[in-house]
MMTF fields as JSON, N, C-alpha, C and O atoms, coordinates in Angstrom:
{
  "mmtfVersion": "1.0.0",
  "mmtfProducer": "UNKNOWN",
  "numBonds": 263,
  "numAtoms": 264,
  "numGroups": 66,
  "numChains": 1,
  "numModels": 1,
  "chainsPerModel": [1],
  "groupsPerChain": [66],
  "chainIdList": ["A"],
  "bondAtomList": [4, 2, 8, 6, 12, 10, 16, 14, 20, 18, 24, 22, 28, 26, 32, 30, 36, 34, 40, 38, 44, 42, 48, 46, 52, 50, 56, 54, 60, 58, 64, 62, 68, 66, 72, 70, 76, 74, 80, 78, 84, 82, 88, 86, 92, 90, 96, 94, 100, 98, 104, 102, 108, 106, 112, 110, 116, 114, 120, 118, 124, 122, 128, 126, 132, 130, 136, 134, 140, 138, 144, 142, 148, 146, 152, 150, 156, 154, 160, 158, 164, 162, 168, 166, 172, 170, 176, 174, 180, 178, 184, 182, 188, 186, 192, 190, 196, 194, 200, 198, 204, 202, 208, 206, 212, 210, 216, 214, 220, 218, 224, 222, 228, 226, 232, 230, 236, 234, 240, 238, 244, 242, 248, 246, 252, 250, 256, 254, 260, 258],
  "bondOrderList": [1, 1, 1, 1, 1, 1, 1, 1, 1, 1, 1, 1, 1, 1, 1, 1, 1, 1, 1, 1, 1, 1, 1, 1, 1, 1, 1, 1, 1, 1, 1, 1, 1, 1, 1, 1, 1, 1, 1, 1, 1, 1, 1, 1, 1, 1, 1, 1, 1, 1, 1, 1, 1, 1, 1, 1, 1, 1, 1, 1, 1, 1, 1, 1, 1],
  "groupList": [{"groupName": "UNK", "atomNameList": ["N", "CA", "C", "O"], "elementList": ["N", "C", "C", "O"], "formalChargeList": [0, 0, 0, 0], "bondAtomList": [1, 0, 2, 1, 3, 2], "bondOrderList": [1, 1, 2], "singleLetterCode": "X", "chemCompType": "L-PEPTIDE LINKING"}],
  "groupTypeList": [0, 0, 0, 0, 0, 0, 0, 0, 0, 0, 0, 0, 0, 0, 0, 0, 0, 0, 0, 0, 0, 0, 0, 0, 0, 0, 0, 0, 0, 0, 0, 0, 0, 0, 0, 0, 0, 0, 0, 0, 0, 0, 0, 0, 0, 0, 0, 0, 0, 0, 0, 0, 0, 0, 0, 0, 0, 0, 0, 0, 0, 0, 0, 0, 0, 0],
  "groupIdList": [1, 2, 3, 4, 5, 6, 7, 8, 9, 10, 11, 12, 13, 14, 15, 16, 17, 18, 19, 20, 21, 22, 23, 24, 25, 26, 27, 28, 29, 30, 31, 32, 33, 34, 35, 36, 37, 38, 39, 40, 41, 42, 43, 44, 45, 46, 47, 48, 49, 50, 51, 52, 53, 54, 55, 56, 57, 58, 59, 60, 61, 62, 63, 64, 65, 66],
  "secStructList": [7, 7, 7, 7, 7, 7, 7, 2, 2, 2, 2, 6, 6, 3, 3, 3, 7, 1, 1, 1, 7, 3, 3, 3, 7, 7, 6, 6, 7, 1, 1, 7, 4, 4, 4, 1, 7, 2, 2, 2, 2, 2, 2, 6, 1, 1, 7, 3, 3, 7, 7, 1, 1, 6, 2, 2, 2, 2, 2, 2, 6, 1, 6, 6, 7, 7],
  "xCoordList": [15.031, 13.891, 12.58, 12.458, 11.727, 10.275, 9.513, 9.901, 8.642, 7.654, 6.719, 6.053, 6.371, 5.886, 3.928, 3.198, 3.953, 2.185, 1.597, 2.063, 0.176, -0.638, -1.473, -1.969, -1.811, -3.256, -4.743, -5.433, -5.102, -6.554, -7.424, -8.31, -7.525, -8.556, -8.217, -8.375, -7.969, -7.62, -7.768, -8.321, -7.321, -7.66, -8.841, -9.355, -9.224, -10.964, -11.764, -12.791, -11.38, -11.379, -11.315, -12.137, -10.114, -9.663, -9.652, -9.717, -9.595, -9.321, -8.606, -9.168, -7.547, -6.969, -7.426, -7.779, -7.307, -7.778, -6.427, -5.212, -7.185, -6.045, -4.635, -3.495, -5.373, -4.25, -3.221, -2.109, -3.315, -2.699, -3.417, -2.692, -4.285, -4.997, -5.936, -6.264, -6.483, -7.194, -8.607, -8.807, -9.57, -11.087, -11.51, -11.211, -12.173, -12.679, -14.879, -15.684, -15.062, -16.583, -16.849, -15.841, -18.094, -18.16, -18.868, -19.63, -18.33, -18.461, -20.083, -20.556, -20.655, -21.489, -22.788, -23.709, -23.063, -23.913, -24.483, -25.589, -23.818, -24.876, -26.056, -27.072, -26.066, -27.599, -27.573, -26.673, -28.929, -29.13, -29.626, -29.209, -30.217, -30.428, -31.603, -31.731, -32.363, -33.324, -33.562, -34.668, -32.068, -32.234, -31.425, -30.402, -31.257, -30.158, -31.048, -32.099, -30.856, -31.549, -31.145, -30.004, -32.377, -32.332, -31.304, -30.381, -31.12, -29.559, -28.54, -27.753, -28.176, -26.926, -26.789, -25.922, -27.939, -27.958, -27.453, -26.542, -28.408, -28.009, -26.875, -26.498, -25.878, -24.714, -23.55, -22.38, -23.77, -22.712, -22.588, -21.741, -23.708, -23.446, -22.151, -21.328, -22.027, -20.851, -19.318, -19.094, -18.605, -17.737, -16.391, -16.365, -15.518, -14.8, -13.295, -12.906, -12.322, -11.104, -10.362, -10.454, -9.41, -8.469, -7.58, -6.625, -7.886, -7.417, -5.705, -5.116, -5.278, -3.388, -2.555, -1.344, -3.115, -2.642, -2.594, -1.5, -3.445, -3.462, -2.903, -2.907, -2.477, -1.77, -0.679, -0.598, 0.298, 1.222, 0.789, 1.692, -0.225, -0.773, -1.297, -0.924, -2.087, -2.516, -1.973, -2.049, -1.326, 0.303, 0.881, 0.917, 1.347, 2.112, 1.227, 1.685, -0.402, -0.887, -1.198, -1.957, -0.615, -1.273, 0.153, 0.149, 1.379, 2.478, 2.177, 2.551, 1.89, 1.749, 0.922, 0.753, -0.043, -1.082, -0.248, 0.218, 0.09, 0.92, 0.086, 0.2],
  "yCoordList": [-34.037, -33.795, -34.086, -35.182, -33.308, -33.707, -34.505, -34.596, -35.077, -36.071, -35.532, -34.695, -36.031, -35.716, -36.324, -37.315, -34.694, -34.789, -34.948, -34.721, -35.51, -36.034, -34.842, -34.458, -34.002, -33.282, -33.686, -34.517, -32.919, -33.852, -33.661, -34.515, -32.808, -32.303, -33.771, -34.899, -33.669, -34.857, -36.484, -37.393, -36.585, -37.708, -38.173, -39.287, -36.997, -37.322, -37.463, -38.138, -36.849, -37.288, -38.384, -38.644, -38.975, -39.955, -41.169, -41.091, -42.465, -43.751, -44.412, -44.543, -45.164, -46.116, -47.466, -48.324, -47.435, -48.625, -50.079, -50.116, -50.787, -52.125, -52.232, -52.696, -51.617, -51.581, -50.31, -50.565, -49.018, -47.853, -46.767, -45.857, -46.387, -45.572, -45.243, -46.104, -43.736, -43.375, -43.029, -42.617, -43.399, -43.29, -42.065, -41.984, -41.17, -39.829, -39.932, -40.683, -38.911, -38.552, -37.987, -37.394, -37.887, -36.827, -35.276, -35.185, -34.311, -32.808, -32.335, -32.893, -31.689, -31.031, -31.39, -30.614, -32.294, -32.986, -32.381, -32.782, -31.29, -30.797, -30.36, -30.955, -29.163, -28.211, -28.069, -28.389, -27.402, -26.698, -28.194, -28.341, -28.959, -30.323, -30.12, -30.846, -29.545, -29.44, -29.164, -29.235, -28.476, -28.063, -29.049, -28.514, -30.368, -31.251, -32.158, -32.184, -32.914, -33.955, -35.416, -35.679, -36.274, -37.496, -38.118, -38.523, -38.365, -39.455, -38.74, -39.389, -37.476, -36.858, -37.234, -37.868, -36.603, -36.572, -38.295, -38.592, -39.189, -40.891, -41.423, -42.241, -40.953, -41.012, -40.22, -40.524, -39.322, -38.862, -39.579, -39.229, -40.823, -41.551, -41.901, -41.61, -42.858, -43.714, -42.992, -41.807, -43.591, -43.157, -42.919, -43.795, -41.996, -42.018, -41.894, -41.361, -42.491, -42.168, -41.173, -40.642, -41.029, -39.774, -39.678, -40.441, -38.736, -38.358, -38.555, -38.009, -39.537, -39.497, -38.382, -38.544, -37.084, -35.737, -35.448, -35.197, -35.444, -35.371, -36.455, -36.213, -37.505, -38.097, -37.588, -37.826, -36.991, -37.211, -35.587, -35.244, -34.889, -33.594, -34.908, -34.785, -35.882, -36.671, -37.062, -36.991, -37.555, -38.775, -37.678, -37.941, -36.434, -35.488, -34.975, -34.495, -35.311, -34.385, -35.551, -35.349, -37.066, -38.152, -39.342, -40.419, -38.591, -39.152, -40.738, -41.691, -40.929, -42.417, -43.111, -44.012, -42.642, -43.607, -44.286, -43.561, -45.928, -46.311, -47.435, -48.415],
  "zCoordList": [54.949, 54.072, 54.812, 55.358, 54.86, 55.312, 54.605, 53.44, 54.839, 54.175, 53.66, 54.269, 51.969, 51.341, 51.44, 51.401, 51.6, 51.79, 50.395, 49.278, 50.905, 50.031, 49.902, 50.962, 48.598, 48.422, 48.805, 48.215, 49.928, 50.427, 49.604, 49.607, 48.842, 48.022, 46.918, 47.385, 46.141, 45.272, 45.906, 45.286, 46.891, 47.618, 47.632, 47.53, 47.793, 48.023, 46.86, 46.92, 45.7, 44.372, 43.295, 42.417, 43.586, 42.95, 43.405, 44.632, 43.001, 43.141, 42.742, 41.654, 42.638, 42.024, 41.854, 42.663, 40.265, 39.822, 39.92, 40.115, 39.735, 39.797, 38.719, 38.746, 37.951, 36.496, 36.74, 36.277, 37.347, 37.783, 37.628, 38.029, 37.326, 36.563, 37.669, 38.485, 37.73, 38.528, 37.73, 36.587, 38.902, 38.461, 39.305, 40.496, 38.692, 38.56, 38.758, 38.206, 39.675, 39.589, 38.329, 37.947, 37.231, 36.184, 36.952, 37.915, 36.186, 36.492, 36.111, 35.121, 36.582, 36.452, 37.24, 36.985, 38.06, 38.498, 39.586, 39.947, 40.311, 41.439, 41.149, 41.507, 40.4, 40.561, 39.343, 38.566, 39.05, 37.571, 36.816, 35.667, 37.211, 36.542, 35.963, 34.977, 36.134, 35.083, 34.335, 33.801, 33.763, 32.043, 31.798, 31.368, 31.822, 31.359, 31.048, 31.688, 30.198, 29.914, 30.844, 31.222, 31.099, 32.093, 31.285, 31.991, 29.866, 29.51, 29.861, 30.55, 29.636, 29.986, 31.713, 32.314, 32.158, 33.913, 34.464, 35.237, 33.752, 33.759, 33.653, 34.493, 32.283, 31.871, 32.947, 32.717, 33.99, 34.682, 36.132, 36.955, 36.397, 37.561, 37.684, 38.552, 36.273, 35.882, 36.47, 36.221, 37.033, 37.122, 35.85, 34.986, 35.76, 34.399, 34.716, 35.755, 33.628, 34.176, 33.512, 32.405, 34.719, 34.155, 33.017, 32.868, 32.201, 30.692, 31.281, 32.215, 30.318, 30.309, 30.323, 30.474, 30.164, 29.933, 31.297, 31.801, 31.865, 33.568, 34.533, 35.74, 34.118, 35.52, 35.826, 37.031, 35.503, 35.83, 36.879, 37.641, 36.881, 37.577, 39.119, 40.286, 38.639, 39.711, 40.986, 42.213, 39.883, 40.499, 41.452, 42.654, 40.996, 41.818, 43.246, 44.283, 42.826, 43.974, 44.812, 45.76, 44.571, 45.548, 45.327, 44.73, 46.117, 45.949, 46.827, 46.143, 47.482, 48.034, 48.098, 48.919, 46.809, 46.226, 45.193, 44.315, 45.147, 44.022, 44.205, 43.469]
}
């Protein structure tokens, strides 16, 4: 069996938190910011975690992150 690769794209994405759970950038933040309002724009620094519906999509694309 060959060794199971890690998705780089996702890697570069995600974090693991201490508890198991991966921490996520919020979406929309490159361009087009000036029709957004400064709390929305303020509110997407924060980092957010990944919806439970999606780990197990995570988990699969970052097998030896545990």
């Amino acid at each position: 069996m060959p060794k199971i690769k890690t998705h780089r794209g996702a890697a570069k994405r995600f974090k693991l938190t201490g508890s198991g759970k991966f921490k996520r950038n919020k979406a929309f933040k490159q361009h087009i910011l000036t029709s957004k309002s400064r709390k929305r724009k303020r509110n997407m620094r924060h980092a957010g975690m990944v919806a439970e519906v999606d780990m197990s999509s995570v988990r699969q694309m970052l097998p030896n992150h545990h």
